[in-house]
Residue frames relative to the residue before (quaternion, step in Angstrom):
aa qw qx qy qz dx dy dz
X 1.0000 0.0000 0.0000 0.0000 0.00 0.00 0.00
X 0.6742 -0.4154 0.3494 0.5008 3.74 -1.44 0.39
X 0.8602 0.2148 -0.3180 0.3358 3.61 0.30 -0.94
X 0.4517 0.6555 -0.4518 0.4026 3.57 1.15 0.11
X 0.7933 0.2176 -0.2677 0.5017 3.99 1.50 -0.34
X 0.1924 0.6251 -0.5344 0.5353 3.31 1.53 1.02
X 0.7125 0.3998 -0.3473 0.4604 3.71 0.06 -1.61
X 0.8616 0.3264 -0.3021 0.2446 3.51 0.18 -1.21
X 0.4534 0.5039 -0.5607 0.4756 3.62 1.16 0.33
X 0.8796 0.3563 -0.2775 0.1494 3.32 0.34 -0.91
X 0.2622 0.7998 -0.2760 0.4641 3.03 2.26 0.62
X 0.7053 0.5097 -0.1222 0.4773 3.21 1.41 -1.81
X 0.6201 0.5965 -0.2785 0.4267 3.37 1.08 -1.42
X 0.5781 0.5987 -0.3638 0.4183 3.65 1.29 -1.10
X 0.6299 0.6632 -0.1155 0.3874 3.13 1.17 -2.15
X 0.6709 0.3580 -0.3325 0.5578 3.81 0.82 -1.11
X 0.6382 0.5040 -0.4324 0.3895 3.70 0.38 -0.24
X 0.8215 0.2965 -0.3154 0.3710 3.18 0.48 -0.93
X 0.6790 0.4660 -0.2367 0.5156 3.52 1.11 -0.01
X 0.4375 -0.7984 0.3400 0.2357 3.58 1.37 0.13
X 0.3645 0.5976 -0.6579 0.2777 3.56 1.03 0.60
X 0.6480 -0.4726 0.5462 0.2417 2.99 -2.38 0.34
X 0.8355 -0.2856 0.2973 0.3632 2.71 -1.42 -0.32
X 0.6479 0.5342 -0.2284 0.4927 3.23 0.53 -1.43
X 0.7741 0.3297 -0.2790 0.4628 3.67 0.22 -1.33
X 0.7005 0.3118 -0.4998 0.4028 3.35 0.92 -0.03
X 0.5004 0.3452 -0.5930 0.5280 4.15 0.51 0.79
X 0.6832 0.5335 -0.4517 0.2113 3.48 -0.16 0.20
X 0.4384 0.4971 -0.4060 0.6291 3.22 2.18 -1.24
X 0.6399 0.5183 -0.5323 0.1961 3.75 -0.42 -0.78
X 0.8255 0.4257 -0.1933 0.3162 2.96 1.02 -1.50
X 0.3544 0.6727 -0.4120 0.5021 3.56 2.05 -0.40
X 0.8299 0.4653 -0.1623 0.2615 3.48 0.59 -1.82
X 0.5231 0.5097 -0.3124 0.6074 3.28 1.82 -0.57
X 0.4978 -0.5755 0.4102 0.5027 4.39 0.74 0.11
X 0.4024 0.5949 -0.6086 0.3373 4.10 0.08 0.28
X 0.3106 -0.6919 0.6377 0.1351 3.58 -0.98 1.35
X 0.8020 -0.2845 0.2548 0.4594 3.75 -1.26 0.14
X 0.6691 0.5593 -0.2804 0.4011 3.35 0.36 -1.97
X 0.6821 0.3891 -0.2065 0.5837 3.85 0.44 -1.75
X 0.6890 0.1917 -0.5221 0.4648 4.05 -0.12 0.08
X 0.5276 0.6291 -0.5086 0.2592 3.90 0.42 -0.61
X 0.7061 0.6083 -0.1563 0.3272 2.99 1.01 -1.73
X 0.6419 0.4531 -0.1718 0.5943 3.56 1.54 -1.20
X 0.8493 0.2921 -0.2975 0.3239 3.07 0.39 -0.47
X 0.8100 -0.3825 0.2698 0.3533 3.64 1.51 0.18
X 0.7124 0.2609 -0.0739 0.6473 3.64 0.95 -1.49
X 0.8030 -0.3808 0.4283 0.1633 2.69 -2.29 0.07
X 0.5328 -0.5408 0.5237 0.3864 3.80 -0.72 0.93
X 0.6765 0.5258 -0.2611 0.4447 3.91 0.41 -0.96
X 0.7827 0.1868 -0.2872 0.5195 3.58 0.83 -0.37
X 0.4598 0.5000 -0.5375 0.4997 3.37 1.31 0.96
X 0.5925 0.4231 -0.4137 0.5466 3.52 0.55 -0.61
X 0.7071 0.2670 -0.5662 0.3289 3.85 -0.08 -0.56
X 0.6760 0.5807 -0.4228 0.1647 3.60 0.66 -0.39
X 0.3083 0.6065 -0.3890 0.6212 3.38 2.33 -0.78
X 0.7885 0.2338 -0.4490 0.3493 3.69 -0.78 -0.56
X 0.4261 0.5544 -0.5027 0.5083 4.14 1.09 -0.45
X 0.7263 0.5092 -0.3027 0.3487 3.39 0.13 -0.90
X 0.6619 0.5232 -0.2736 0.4618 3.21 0.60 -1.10
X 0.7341 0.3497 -0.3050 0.4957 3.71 0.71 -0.84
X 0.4027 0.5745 -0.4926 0.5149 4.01 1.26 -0.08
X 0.8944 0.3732 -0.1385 0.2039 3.51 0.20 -1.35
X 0.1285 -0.7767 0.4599 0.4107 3.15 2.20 -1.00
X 0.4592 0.5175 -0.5997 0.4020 3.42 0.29 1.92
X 0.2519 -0.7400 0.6074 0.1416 3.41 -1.76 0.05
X 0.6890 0.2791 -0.3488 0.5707 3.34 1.29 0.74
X 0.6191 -0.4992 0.4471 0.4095 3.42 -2.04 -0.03
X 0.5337 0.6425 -0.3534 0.4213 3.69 1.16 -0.65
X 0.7926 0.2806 -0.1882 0.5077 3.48 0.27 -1.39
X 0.5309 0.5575 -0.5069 0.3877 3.77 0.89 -0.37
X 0.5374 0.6138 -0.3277 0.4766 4.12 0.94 -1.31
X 0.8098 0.4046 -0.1797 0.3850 3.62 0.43 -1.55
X 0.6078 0.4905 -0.4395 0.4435 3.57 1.19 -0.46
X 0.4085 0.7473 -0.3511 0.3891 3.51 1.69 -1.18
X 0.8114 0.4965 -0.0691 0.3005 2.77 -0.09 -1.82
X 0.7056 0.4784 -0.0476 0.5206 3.37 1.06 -1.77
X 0.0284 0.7832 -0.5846 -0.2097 4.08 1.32 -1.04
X 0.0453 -0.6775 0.6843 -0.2659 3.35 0.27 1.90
X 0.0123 -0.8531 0.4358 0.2868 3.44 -0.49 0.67
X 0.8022 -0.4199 0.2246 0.3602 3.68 -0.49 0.38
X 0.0281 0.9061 -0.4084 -0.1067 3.80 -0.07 0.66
């Protein structure tokens, strides 16, 4: 619903602050967090699956994860890294 992707932008927006992603990585969590896999955000957004993955792996070391699952949930959850 409208306000159910209201919450999650403004969940993420919290999330890119406290974890310092850019810009980009924050449209990408959205688009991870909204269920788009790599391929479907590459494709919208223009670039290469490879420079999505290098940004997923940026992420991962922002977030102290090693997947797309638990990256979303730390997002989502602003667990901070330990």
């Amino acid at each position: 619903s409208f306000d159910d992707e209201i919450l999650l932008q403004r969940r993420l927006r919290r999330a890119a602050k406290v974890f310092a992603l850019s810009p980009a990585q924050l449209d990408l969590a959205e688009r991870l967090a909204s269920g788009n896999d790599l391929r479907a955000a590459a494709e919208n957004l223009g670039v290469s699956v490879n420079t999505l993955r290098t940004q997923v792996r940026r992420m991962f070391e922002k977030t102290n994860t090693n997947n797309q699952a638990a990256l979303v949930s730390r997002l989502l959850s602003l667990q901070a890294p330990r």
